[in-house]
C-alpha positions in Angstrom: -172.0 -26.6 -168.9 -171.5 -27.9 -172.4 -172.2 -24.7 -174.8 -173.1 -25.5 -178.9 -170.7 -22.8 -180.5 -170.7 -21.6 -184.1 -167.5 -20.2 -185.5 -168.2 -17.5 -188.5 -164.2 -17.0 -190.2 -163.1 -16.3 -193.6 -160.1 -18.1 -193.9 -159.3 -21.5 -192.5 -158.0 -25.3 -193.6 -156.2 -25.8 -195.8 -155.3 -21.9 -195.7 -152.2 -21.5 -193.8 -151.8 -18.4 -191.5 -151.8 -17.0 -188.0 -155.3 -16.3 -188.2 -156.3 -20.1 -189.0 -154.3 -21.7 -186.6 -155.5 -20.0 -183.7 -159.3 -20.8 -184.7 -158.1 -24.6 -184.9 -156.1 -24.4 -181.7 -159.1 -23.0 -180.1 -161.9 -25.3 -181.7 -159.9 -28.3 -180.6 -159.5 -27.5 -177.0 -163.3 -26.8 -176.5 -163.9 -30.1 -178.3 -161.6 -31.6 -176.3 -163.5 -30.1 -173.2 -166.9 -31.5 -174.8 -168.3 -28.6 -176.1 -169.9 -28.9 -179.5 -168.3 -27.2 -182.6 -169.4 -26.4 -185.9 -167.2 -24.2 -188.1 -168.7 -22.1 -191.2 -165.6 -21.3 -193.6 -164.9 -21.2 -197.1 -164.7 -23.9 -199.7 -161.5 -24.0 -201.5 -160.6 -27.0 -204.2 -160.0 -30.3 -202.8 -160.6 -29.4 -199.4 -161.0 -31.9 -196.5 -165.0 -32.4 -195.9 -165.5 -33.1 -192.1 -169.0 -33.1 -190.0 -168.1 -29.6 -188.0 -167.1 -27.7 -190.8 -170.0 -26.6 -193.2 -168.0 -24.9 -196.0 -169.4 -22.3 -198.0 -169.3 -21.3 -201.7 -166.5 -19.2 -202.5 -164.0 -17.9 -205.0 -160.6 -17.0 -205.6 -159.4 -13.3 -204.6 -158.1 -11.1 -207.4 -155.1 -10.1 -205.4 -154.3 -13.5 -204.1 -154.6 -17.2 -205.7 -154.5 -18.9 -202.4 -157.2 -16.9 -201.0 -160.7 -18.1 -201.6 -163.7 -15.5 -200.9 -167.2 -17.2 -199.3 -170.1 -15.7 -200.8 -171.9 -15.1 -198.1 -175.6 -16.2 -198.6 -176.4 -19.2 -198.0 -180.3 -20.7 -196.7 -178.6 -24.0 -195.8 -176.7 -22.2 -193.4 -180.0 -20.7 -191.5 -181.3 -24.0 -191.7 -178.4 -25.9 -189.8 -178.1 -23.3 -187.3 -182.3 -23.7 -186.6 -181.3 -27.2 -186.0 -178.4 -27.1 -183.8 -180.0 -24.3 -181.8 -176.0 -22.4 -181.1 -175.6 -20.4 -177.3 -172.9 -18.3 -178.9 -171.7 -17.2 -182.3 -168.2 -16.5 -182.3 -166.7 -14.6 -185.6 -163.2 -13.7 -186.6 -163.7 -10.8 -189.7 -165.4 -7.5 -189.8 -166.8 -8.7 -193.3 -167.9 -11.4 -195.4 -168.5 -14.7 -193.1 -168.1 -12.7 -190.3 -170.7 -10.1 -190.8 -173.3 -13.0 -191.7 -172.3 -14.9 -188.5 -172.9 -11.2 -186.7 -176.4 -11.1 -188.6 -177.5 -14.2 -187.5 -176.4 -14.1 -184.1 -178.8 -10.9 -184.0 -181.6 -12.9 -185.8 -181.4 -16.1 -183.3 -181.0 -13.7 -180.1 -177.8 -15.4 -178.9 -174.2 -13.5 -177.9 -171.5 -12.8 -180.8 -168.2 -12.6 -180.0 -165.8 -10.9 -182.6 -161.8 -11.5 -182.0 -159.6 -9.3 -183.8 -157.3 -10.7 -185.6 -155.3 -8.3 -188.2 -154.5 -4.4 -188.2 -156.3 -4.3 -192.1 -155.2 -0.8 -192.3 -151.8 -2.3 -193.1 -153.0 -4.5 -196.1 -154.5 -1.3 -198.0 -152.4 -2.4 -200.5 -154.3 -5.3 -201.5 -157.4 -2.6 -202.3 -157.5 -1.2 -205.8 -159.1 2.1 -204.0 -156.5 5.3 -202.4 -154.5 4.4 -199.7 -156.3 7.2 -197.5 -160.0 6.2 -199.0 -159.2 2.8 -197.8 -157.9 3.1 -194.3 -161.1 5.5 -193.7 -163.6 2.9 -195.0 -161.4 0.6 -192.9 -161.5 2.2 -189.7 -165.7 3.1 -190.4 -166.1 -1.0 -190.9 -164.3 -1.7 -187.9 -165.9 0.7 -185.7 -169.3 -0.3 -186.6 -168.6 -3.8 -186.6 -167.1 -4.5 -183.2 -170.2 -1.9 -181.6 -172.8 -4.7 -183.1 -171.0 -7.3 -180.8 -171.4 -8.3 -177.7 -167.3 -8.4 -176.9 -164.6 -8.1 -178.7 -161.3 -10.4 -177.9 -158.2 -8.1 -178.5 -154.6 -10.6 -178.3 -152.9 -7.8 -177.0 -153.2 -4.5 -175.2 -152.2 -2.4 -177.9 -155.1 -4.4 -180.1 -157.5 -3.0 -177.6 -155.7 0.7 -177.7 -156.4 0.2 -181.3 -160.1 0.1 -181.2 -161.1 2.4 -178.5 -158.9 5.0 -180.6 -161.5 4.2 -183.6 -164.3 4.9 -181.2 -165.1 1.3 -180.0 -167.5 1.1 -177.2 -168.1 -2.7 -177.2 -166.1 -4.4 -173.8 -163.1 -5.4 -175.2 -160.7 -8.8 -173.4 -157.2 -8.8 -174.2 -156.5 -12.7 -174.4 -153.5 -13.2 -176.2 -153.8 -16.4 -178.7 -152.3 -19.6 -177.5 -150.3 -22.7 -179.2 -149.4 -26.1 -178.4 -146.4 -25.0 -176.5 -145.6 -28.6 -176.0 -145.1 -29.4 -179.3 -142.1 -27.5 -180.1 -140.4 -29.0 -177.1 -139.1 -32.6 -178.2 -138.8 -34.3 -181.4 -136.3 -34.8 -184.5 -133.7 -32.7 -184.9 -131.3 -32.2 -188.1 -134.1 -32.2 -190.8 -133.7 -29.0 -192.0 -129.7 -29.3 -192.3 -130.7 -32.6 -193.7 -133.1 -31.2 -195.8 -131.6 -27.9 -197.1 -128.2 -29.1 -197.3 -127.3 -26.7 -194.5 -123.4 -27.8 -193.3 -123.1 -28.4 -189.6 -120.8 -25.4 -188.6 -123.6 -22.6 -189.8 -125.8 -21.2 -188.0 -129.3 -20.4 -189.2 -131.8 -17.3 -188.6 -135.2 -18.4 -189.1 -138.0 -16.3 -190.7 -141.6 -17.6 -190.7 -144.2 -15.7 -192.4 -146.1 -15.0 -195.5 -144.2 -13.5 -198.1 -146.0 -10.5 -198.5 -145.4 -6.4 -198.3 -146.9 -6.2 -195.1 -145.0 -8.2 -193.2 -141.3 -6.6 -194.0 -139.5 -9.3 -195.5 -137.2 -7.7 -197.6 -135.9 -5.6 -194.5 -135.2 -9.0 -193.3 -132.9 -10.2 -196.2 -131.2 -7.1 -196.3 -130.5 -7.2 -192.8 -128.8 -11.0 -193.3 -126.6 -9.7 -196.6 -125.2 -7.1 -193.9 -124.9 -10.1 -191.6 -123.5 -12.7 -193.9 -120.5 -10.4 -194.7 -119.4 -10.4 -190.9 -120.7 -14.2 -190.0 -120.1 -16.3 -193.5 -121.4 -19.3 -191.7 -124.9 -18.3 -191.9 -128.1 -19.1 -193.9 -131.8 -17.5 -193.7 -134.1 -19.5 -194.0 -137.6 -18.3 -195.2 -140.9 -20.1 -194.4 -143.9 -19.2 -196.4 -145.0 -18.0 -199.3 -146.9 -15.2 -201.2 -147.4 -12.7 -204.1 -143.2 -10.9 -202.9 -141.7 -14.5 -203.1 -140.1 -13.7 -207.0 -139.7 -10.3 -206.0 -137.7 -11.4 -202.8 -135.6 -13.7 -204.5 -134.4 -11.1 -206.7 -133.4 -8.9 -203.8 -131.2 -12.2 -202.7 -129.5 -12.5 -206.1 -128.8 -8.8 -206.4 -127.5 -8.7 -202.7 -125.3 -11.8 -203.2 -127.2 -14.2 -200.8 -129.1 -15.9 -203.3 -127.1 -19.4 -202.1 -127.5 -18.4 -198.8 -131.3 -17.6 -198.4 -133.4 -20.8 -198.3 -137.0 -19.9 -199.9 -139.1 -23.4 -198.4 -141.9 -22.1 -199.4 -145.6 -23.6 -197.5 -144.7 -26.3 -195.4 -146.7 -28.6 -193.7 -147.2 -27.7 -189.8 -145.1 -30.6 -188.4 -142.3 -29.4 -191.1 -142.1 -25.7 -189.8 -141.8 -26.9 -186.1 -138.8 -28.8 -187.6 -137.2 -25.5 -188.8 -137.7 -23.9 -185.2 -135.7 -27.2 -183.6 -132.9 -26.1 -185.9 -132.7 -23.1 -185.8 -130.6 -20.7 -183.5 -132.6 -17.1 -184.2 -136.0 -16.0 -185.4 -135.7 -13.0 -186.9 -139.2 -10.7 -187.6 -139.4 -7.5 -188.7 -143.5 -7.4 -189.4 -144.9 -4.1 -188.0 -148.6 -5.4 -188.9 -149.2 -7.9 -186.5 -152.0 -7.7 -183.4 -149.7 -10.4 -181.6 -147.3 -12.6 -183.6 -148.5 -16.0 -183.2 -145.0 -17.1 -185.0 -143.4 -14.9 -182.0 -144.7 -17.2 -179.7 -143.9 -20.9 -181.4 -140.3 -19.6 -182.0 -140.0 -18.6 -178.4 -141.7 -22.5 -177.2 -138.8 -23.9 -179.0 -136.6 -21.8 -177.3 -135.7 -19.7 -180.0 -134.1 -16.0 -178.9 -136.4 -13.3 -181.1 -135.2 -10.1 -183.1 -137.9 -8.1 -183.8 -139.0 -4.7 -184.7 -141.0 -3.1 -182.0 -144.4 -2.5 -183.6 -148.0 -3.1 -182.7 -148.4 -6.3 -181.0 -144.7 -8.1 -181.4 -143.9 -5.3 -178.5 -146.3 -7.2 -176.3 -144.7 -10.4 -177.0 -140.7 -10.5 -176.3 -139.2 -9.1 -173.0 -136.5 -7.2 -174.4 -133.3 -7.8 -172.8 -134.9 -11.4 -171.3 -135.9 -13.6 -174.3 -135.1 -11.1 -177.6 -134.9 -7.8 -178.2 -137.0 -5.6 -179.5 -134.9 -3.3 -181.5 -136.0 0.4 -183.6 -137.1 0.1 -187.1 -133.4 0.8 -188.3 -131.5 -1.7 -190.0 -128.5 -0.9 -188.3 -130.4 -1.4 -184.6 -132.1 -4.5 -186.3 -128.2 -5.8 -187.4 -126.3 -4.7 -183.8 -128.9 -7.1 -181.7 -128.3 -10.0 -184.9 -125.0 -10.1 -184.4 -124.8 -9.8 -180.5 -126.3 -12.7 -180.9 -124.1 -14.8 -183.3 -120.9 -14.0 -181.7 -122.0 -14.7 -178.0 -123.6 -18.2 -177.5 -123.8 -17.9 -173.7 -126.1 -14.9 -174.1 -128.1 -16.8 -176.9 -128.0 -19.7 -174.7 -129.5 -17.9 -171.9 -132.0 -16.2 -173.6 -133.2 -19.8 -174.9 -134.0 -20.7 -171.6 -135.9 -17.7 -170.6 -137.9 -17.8 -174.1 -138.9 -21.6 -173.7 -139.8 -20.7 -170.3 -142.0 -17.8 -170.8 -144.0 -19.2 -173.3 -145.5 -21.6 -171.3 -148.2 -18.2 -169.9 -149.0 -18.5 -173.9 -150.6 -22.4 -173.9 -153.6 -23.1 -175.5 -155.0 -24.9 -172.7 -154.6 -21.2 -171.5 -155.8 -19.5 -173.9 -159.3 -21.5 -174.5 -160.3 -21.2 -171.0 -160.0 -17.5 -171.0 -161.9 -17.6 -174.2 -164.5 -19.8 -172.2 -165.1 -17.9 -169.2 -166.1 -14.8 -172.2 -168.6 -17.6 -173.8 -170.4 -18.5 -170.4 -170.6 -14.7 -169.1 -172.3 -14.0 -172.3 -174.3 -16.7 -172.3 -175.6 -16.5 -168.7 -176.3 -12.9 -168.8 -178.7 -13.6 -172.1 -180.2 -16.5 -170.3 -180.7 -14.5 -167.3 -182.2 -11.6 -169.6 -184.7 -13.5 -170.9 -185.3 -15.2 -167.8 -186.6 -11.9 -166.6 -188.6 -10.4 -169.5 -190.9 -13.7 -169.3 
């Protein structure tokens, strides 16, 4: 059964984050799998125009440049989905794009699926309003919004925890987000030495994410100036960027690892699988995340993980097995780093065991799970109105 499927989300290409790539990766499989696709996102300048993306007036946000807002009203959008006649609406924000996707789902009398994506309570910061004010309003939007769909789509258990806490009553699946495991398997290696500069004989930690408050970076470089006094022959190296990036620098510089912490800013998707192939640890001290989709690409290209146990990273390394998952403490965060560094049969061995247990993350994976939710939806309103005529 080919389904018609209309995506509702408020950030996507040429965005970069966690959030947009697991909308592409999911978009592409069922395309792949013949379903049709059309995607509703905002417009941001000099954007890509392509036939399953309608894009949507928007602006930038206040608190970040890179981030465009949709407006979201828009008659042309009514009038496309009149045309393509959608079985399922799927949205991925309990605002903007999302809650128009969620009214119009309502309007049309098809299913709407909502996945959450982000914990917002830990981007209050972002919100010129009390920290307290803000997480209440958050928690009411959430709440509400997730009881107006049909399911929810939680990435990890904890996720799902979350919202029945809040008072969700919506069915919640826990379907972790998947990747392109197979990507991160071959290709070129040495470009980021080559790149960089990095000498041969050092060994690098690897740090993907954007450089923002929420995501804990400057535990992370303070963590590696700790490190670099023990293991000389190491460099961090950064991937992302965001409103801490002149703020983290300065951290480097007063630490005395400014000319050792590598700042590479947004790269280009094919560049930061590069950087995993190079690397020897992914280091991640986020307590924010739902899942951690970087979690999981470091782990495809075999890439042992330090990480802060928090929220959904807990969900996603097997500590002892393929990481560890290590207290909130510098000093537990520095013991596992350097365990690490000075025992290469250990790292070597936890490689293996990341590489292999990524593969029950694939994308392949993920979409089908992501199906079978579509077509139980889908059936049971079919069947519904199948018995009211």
């Amino acid at each position: 059964m080919s389904l018609k499927i209309v995506t509702f989300t408020d950030s996507y290409l040429p965005y970069n984050s966690g959030v947009v790539h697991s909308i592409e990766t999911l978009m592409e499989e069922l395309s792949s799998w013949g379903h049709k696709i059309l995607v509703c996102a905002p417009r941001y300048p000099n954007c890509i125009e392509n036939s399953n993306i309608f894009r949507i007036t928007s602006v930038p946000s206040p608190t970040d440049r890179d981030y465009y807002l949709a407006l979201p009203f828009s008659g042309r959008v009514n009038a496309i989905l009149k045309t393509i006649n959608p079985d399922i609406i799927h949205v991925h924000h309990p605002f903007g794009l999302g809650w128009m996707g969620k009214k119009i789902a309502r309007r049309l009398g098809i299913p709407v699926v909502y996945t959450c994506h982000t914990f917002y309570e830990f981007y209050n910061h972002y919100v010129p309003i009390n920290a307290s004010l803000a997480n209440l309003i958050i928690r009411k939007v959430y709440k509400n919004f997730c009881n107006q769909c049909d399911t929810v789509i939680a990435p990890t258990a904890v996720t799902r925890d979350y919202l029945r806490h809040l008072g969700v009553i919506t069915p919640v699946s826990v379907i972790p987000t998947g990747i392109k495991t197979e990507k991160f398997i071959f290709g070129e290696k040495g470009w980021l030495r080559k790149r960089y500069g990095i000498a041969p004989e050092e060994k690098i930690l690897l740090c993907v994410g954007r450089l923002g408050k929420e995501k804990n970076m400057s535990f992370i470089i303070e963590c590696f100036a700790a490190v670099n006094k023990e293991f000389p022959e190491t460099k961090l190296v950064m991937v992302g960027r965001g409103p801490q990036k002149d703020e983290l620098e300065c951290l480097a510089q007063d630490l005395g690892v400014r000319e050792k912490v590598i700042f590479t800013g947004l790269l280009p998707k094919e560049e930061v699988i590069k950087c995993y192939r190079d690397s020897h640890l992914f280091v991640f001290a986020s307590v924010s995340e739902t899942q951690g989709l970087v979690v999981s690409e470091a782990k495809s290209a075999g890439l042992p993980i330090i990480a802060v146990k928090a929220n959904g990273v807990s969900e996603m390394v097997h500590n002892g097995v393929d990481g560890f998952l290590t207290e909130p403490s510098q000093e537990a965060f520095l013991e596992k780093i350097m365990l690490l560094l000075e025992n290469d049969d250990l790292r070597q061995q936890m490689s293996g065991k990341a590489r292999e247990n990524s593969k029950m993350l694939s994308s392949k994976n993920y979409a089908y799970k992501v199906l079978k939710v579509y077509l139980a939806l889908v059936d049971g309103t079919k069947a519904g109105s199948a018995q009211s005529n």
